[in-house]
N, CA, C and O of each residue as an XYZ file, in Angstrom:
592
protein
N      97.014    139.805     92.436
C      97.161    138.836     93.484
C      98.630    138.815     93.920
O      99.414    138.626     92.989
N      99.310    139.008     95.445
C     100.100    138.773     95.090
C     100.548    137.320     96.541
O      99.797    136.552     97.141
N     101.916    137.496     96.605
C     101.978    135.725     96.980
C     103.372    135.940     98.176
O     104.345    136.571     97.762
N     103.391    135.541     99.236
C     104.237    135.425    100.281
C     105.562    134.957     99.578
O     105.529    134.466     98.449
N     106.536    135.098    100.164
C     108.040    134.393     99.646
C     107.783    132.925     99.831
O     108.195    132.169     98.951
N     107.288    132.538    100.643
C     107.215    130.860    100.217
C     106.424    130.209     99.737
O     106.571    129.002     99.540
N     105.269    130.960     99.403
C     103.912    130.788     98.171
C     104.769    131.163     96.978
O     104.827    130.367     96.041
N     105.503    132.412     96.924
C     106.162    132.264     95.286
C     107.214    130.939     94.951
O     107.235    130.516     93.795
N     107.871    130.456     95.742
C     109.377    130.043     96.254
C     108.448    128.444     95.939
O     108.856    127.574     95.170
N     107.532    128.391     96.505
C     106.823    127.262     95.749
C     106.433    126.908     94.465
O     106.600    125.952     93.708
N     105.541    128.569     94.452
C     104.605    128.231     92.921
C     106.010    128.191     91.596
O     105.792    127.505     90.597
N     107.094    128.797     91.682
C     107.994    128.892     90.536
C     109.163    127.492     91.089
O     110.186    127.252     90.447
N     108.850    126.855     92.096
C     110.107    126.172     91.601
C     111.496    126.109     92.183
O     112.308    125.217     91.941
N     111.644    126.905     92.792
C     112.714    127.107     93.294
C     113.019    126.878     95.073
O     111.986    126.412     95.553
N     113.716    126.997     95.774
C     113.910    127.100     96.883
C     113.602    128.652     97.634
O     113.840    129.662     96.972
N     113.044    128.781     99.097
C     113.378    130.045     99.912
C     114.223    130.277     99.725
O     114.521    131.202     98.970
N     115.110    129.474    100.384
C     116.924    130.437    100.276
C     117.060    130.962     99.043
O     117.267    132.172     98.949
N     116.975    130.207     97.958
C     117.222    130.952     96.687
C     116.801    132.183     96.829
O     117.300    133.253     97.177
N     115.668    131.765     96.452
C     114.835    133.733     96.540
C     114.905    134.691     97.457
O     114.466    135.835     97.348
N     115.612    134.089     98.609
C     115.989    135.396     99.754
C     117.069    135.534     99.267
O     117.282    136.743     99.173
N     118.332    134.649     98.696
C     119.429    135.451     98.166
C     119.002    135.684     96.948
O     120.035    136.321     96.743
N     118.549    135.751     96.130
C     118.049    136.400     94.525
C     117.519    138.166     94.856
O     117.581    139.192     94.178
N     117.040    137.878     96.132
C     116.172    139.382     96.410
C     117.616    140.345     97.502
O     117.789    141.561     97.422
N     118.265    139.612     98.216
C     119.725    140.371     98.811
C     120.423    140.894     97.864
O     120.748    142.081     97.882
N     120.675    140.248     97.117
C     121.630    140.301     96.094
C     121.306    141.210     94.849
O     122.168    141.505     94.021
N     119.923    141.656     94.776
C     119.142    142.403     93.852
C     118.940    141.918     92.501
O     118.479    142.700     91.669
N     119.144    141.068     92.269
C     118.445    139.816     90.713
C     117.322    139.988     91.043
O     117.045    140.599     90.011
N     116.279    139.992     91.655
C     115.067    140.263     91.585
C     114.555    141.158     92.450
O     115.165    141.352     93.502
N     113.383    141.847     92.182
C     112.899    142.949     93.302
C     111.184    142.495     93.228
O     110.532    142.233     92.218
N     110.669    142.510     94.861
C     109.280    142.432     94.793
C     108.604    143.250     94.302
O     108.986    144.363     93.939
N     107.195    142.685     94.202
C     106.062    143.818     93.452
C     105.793    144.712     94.639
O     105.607    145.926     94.552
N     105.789    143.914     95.904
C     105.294    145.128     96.724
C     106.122    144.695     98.156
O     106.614    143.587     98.373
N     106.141    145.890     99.085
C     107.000    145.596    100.414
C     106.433    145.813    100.989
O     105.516    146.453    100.476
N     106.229    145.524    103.032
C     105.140    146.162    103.438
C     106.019    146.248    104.761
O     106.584    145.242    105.189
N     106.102    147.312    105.308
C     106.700    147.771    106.244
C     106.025    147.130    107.988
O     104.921    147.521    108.368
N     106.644    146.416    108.625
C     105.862    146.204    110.249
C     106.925    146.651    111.408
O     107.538    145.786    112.033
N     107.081    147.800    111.620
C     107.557    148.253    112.679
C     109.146    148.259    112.607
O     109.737    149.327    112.768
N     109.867    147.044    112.359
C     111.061    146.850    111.892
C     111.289    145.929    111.169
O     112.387    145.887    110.614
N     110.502    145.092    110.990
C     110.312    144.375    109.890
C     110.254    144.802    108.438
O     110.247    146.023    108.281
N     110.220    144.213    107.572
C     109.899    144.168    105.915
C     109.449    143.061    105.469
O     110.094    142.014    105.531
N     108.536    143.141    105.074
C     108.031    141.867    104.486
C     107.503    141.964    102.625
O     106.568    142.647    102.209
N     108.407    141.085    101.787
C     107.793    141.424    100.625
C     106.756    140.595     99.928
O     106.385    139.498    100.344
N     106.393    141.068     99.051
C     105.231    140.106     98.471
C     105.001    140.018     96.783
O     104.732    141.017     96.115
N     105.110    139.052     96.379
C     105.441    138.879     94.716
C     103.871    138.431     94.234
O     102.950    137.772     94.718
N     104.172    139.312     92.790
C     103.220    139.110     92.134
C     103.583    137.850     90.648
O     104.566    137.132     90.465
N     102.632    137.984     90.026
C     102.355    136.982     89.214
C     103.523    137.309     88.075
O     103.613    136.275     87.413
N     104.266    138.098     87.663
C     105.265    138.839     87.042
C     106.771    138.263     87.791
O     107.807    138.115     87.144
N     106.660    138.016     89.093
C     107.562    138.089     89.597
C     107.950    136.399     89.649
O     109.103    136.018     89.441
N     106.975    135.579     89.913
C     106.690    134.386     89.658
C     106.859    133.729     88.536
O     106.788    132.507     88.670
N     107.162    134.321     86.920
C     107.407    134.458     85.919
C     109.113    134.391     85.868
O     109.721    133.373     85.539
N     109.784    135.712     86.268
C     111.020    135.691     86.183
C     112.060    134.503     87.467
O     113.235    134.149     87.371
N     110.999    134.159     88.592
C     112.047    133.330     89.509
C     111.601    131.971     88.557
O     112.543    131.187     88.446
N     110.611    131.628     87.997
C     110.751    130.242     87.266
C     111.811    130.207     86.096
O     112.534    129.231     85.897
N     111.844    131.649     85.154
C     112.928    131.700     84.373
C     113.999    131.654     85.130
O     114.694    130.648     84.986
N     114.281    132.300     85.760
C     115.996    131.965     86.227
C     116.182    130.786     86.797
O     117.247    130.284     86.438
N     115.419    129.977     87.732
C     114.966    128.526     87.851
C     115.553    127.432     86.790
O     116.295    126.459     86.925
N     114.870    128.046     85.636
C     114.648    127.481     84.228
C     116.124    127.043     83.679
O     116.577    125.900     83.623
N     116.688    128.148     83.327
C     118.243    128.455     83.080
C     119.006    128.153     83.856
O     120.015    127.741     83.284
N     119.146    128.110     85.550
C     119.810    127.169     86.160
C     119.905    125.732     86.077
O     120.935    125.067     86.192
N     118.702    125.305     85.859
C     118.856    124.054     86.094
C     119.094    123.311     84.486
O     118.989    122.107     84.252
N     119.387    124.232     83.638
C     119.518    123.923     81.831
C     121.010    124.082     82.078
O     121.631    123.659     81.102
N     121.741    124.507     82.962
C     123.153    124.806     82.991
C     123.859    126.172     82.798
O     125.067    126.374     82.918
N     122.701    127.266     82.410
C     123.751    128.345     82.518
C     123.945    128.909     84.202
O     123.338    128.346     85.114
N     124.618    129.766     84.381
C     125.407    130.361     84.988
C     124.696    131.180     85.975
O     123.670    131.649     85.484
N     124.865    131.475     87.059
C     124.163    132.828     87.782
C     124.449    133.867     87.480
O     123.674    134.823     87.475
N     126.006    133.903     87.063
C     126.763    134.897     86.426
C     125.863    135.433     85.103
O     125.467    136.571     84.849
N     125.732    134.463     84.530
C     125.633    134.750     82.835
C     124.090    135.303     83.057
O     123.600    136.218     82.395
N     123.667    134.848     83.719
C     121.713    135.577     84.180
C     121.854    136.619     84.601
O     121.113    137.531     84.235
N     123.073    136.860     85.708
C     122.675    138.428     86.191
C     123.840    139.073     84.695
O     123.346    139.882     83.909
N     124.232    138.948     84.641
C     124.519    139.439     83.195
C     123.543    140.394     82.167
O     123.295    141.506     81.701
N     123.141    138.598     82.258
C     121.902    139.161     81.025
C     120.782    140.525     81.461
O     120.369    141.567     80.952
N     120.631    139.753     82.712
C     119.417    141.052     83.333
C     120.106    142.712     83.388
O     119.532    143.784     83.196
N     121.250    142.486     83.658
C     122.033    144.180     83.558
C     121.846    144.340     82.163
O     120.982    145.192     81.958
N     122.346    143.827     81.055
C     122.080    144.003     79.697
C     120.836    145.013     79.521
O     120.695    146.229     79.390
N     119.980    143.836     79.589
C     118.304    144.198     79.340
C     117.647    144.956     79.975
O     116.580    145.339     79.495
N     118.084    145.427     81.289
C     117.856    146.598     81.835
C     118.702    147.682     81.791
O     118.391    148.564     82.591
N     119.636    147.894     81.140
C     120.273    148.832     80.687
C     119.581    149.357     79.181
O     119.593    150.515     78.762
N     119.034    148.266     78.567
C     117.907    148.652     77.184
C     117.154    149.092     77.389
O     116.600    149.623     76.426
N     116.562    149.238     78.612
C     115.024    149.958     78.792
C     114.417    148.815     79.507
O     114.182    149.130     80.673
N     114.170    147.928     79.302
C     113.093    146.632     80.358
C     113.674    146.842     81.501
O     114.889    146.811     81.698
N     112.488    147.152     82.610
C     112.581    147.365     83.568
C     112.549    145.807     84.447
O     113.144    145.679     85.517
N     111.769    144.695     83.807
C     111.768    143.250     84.543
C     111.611    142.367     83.312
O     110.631    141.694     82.991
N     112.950    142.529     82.598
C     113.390    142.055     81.648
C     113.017    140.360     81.383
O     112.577    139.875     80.341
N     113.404    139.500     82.922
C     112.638    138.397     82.775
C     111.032    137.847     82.528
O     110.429    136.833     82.178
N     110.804    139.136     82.931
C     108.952    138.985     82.551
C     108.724    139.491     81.294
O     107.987    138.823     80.568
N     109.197    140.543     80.855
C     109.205    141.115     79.408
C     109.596    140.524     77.983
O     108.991    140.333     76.928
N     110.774    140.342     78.406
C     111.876    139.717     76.951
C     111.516    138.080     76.314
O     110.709    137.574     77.093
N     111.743    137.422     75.539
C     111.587    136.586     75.005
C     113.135    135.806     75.058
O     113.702    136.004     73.983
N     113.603    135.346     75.581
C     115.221    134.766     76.055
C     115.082    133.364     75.413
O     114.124    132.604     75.552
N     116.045    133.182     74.788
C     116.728    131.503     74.563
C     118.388    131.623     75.104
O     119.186    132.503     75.428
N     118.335    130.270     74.983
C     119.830    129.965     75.919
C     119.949    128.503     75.255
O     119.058    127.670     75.086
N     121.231    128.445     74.949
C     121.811    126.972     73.865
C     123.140    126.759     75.513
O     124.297    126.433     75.247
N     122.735    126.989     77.004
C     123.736    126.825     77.973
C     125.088    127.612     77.875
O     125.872    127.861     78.790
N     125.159    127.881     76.796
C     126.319    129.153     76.963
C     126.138    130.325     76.604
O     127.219    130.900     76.474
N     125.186    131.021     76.357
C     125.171    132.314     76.061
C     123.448    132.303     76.310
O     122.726    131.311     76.402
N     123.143    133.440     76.369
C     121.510    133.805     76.063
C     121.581    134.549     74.947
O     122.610    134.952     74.404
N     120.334    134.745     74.572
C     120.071    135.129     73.382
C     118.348    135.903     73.875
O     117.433    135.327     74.466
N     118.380    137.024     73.488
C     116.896    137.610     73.009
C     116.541    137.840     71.857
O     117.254    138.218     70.927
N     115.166    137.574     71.856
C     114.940    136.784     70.486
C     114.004    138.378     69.880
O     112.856    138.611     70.259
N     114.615    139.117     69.117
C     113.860    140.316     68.302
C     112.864    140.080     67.617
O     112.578    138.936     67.267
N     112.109    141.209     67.285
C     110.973    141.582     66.468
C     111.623    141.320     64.930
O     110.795    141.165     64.032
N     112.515    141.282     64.707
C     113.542    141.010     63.377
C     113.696    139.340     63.211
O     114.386    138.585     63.896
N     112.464    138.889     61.610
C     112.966    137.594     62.060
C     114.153    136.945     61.702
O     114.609    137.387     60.648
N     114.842    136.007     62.235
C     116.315    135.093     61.803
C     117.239    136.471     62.428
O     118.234    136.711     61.744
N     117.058    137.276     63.476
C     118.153    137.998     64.402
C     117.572    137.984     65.754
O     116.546    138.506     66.192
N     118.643    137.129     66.408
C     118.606    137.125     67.886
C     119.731    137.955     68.607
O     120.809    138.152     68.047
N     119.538    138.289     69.479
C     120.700    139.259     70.476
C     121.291    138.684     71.649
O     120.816    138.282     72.711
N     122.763    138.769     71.056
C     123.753    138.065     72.336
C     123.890    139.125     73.319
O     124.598    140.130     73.259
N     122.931    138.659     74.427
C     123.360    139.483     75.682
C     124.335    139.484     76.638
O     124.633    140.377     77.431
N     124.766    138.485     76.499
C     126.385    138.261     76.880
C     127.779    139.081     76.091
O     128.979    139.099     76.364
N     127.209    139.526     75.335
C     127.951    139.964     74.749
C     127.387    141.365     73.781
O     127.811    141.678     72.669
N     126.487    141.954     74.454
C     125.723    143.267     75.100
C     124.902    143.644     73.470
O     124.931    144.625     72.728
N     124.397    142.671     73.434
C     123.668    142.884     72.147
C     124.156    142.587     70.751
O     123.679    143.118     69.748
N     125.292    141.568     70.747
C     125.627    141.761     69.082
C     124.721    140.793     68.754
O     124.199    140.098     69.626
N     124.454    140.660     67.490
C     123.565    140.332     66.718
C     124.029    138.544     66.333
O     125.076    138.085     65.877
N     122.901    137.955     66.699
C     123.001    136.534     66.136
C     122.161    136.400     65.055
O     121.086    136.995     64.981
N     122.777    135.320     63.835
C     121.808    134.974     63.112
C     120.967    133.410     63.518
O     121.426    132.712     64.422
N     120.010    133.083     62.928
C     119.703    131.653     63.024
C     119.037    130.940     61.384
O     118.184    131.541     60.732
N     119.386    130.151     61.132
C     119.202    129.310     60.296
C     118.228    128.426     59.893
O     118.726    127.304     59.985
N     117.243    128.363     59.545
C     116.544    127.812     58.629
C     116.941    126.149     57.892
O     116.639    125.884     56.728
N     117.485    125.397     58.598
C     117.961    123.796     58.281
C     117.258    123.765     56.615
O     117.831    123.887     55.533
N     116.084    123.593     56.872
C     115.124    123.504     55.856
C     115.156    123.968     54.667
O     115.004    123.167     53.744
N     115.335    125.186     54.417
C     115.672    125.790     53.348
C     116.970    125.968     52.871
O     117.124    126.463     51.754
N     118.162    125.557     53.718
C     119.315    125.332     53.201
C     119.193    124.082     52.785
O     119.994    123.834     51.885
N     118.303    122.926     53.170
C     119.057    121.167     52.470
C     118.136    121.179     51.324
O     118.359    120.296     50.497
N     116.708    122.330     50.966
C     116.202    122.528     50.076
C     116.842    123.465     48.711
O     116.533    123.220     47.545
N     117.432    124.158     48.974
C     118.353    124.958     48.471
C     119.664    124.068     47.554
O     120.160    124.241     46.441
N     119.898    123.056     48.673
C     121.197    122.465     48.342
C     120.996    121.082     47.459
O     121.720    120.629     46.573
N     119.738    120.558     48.018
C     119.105    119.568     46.845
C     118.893    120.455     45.406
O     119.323    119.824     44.440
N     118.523    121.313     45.183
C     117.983    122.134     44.299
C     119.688    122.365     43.091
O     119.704    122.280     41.863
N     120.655    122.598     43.843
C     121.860    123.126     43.138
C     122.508    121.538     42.652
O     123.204    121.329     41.658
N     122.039    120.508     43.688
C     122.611    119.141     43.108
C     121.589    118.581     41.693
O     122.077    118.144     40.651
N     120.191    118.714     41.947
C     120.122    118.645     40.357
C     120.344    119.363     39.616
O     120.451    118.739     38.560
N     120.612    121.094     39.340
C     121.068    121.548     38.545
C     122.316    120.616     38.090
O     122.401    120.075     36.988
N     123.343    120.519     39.220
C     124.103    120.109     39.076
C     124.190    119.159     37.634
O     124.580    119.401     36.491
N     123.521    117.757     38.424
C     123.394    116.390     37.694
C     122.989    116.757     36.178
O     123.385    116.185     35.162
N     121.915    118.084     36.290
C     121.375    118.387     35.066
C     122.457    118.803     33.624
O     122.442    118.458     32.442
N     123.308    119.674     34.413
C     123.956    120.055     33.796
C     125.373    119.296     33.298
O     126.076    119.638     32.347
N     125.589    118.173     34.210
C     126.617    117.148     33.769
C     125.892    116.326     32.770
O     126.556    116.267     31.735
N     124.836    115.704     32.698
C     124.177    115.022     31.790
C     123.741    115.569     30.842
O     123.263    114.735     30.074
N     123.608    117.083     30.297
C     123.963    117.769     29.045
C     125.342    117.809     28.723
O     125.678    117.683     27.545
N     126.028    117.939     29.453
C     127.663    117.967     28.774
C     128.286    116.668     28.228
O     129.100    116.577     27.309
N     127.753    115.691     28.961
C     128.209    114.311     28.914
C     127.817    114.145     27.516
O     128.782    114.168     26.752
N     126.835    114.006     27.040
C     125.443    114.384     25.952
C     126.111    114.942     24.789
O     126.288    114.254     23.783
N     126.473    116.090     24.866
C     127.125    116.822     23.847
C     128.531    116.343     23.685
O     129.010    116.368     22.551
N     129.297    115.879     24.754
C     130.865    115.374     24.454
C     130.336    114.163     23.653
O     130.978    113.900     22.636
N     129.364    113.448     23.915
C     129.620    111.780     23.161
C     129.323    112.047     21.864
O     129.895    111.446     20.955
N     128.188    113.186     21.596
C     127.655    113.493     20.009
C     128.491    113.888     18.751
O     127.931    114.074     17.671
């Protein structure tokens, strides 16, 4: 199916103008073009509708236009050809992140793939409860043996 510029420009969210400068500017490319004499007219598919709500998404969360077309050179320099429809992206507003097949490693695409870790809250305050009763355990044997 696919969808006029102001049927997509609707269904994702965003403004026309946006998406006529998103598509000038080459951040996004239609699924299909259709030539009328001197005209061009393009037409987006359901893929394409996908990536203008993501960049949508991330604008209005605070990152950057910069830091998006960024990211998209990144990820299409990896091989994804429509990286916003493909990839799995998080964004903490200053950086993006793609999120790998590797779990607890995400990829700073801002910074062309180095490797992020992420953390587990849970198993560190479980971890850390765990070393405080050793802890206690082990002061209340010593205490134990000094008084004896």
């Amino acid at each position: 199916m696919l969808f006029t510029p102001e049927q997509a420009a609707s269904l994702a969210g965003c403004t026309l103008g946006q998406l006529r400068y998103w598509l000038k500017t080459g951040l996004l490319t239609p699924a299909h073009t259709e030539k009328r004499g001197e005209r061009t007219r393009e037409f987006f598919d359901f893929r394409n509708l996908v990536e203008l709500r993501t960049v949508t998404t991330m604008l209005r969360g605070g990152v950057s236009l910069q830091k998006i077309r960024k990211t998209i050179d990144y990820l299409r320099e990896t091989g994804a050809d429509r990286p916003l429809s493909q990839c799995k992206l998080v964004t903490d507003g200053s950086t993006i992140f793609e999120v790998t097949g590797d779990p607890g490693k995400l990829l700073d695409t801002l910074r062309k793939g180095q490797f992020a870790f992420f953390i587990a809250l849970d198993a560190i305050e479980e971890e850390i409860r765990k070393r405080i009763e050793d802890f206690l355990r082990d002061k209340e044997v010593f205490i134990r043996r000094l008084l004896a």
